[in-house]
Backbone as CSV, one residue per row, in Angstrom:
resi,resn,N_x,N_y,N_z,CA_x,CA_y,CA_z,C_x,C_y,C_z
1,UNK,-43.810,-181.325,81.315,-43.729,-181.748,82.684,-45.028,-182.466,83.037
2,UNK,-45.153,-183.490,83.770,-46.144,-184.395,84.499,-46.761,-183.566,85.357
3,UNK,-47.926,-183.496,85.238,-49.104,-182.417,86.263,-48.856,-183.182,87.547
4,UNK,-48.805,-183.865,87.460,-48.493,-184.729,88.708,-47.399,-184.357,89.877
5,UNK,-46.300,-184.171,88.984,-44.962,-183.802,89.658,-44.830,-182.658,90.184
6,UNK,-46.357,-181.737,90.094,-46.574,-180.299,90.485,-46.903,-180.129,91.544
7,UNK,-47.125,-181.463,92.433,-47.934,-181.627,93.586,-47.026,-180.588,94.885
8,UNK,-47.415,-180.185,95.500,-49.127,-179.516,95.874,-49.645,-178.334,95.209
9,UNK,-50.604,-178.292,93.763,-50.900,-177.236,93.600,-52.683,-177.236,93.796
10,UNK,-53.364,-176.123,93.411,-54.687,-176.199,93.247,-54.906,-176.066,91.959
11,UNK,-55.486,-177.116,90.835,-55.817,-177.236,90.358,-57.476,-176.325,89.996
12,UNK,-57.747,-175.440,89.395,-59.544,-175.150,89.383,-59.707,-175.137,87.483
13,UNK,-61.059,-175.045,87.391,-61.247,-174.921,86.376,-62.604,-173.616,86.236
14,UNK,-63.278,-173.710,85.055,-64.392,-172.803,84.757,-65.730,-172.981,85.371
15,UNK,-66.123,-172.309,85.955,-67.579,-172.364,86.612,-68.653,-172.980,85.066
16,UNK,-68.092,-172.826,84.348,-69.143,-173.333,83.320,-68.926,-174.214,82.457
17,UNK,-67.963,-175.176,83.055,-67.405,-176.665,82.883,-68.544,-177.803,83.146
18,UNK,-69.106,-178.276,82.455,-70.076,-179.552,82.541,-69.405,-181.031,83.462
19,UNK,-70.624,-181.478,83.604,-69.921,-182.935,84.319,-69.442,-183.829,83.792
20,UNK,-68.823,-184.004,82.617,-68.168,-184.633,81.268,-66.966,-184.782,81.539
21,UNK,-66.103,-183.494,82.635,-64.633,-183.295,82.881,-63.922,-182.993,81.646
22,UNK,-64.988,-182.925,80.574,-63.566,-182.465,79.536,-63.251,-180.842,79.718
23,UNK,-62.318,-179.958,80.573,-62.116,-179.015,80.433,-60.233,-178.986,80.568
24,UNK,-60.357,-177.077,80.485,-58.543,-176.967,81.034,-59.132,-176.723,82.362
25,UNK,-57.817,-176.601,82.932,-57.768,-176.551,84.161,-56.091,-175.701,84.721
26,UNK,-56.122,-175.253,85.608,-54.939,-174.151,85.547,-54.891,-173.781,87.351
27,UNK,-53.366,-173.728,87.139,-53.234,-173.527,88.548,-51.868,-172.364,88.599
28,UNK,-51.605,-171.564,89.824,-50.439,-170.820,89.722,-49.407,-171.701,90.514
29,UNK,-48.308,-170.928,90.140,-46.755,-171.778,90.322,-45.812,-170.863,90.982
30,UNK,-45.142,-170.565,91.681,-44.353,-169.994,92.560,-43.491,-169.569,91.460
31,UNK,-42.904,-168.152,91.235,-42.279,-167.666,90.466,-42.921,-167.157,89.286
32,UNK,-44.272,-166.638,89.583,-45.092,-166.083,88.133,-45.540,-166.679,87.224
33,UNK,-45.349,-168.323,87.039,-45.789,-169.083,86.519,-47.158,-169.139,86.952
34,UNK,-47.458,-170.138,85.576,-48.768,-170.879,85.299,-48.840,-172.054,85.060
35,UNK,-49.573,-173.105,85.351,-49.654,-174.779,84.708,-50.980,-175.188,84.209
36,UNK,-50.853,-175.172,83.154,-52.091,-175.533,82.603,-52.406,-177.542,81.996
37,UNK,-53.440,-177.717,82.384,-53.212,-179.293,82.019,-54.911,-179.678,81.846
38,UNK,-55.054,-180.687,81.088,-56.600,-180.690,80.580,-56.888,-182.487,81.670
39,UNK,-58.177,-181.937,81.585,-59.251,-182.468,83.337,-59.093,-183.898,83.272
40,UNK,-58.992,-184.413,81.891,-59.149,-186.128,81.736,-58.122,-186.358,81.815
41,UNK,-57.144,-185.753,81.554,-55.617,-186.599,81.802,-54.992,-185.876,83.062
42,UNK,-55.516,-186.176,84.224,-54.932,-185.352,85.233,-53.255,-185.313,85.420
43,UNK,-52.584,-186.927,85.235,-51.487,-187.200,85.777,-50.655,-187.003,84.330
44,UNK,-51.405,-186.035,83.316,-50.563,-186.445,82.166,-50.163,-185.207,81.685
45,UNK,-49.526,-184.457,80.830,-48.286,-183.381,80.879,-49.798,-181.966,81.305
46,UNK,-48.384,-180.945,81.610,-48.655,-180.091,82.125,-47.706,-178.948,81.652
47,UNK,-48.493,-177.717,80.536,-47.767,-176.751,80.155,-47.311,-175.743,80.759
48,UNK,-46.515,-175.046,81.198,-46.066,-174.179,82.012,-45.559,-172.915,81.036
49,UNK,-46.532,-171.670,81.412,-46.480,-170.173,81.152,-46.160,-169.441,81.857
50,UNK,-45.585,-168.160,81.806,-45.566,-167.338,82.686,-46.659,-166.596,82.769
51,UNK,-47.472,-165.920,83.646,-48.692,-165.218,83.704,-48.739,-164.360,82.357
52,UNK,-47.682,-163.051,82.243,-47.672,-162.690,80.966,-47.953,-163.377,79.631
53,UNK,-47.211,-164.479,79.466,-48.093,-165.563,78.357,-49.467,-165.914,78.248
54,UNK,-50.182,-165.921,79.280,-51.169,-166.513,79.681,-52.178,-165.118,79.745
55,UNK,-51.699,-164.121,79.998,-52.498,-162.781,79.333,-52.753,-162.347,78.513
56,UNK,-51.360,-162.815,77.585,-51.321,-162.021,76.234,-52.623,-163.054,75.620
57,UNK,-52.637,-164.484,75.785,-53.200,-165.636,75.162,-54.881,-165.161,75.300
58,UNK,-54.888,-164.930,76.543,-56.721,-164.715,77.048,-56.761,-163.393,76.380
59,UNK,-55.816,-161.918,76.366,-56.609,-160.886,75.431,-56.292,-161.420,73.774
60,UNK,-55.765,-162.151,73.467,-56.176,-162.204,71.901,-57.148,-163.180,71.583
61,UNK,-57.931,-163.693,72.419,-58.985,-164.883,72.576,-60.003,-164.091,72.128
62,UNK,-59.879,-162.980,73.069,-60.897,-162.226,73.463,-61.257,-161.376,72.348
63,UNK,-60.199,-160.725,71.627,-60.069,-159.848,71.016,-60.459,-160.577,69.074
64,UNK,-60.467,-161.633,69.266,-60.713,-162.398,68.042,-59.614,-162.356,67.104
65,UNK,-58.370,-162.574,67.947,-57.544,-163.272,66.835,-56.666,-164.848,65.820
66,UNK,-57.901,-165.564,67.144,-57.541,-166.861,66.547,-58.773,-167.016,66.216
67,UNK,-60.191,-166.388,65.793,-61.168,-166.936,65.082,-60.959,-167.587,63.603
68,UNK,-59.984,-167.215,62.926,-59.516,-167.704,61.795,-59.592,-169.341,61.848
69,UNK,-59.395,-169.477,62.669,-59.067,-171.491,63.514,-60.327,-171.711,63.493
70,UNK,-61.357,-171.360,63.410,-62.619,-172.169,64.024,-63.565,-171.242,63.084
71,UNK,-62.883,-171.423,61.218,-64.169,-170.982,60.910,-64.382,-169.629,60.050
């Protein structure tokens, strides 16, 4: 889906996002959803999770199970 076509959401990102704009960026969606879409392509697709997805994703971040990817 076009981040665009999401309009009106709030878009935020990470307090520890540089002035470069390359970050994600994530907003909530009426119905438990999530939209996630990255900072340089504002008007360009936009993934949609349900919060549960988007939990499970941040505790296995956390928990180091995609370190395998990077190393």
């Amino acid at each position: 889906m076009k981040a665009g076509a999401l309009s009106p959401v709030t878009w935020t990102k990470s307090s520890h996002s540089n002035a470069t704009g390359n970050c994600v960026e994530v907003a909530a969606l009426p119905g438990d959803r999530v939209a996630i879409r990255n900072s340089r392509d504002p008007h360009g697709p936009a993934l949609i999770y349900t919060r549960e997805e988007v939990a499970a994703f941040v505790a296995g971040a956390r928990s180091g199970d995609f370190d395998f990817m990077i190393g």
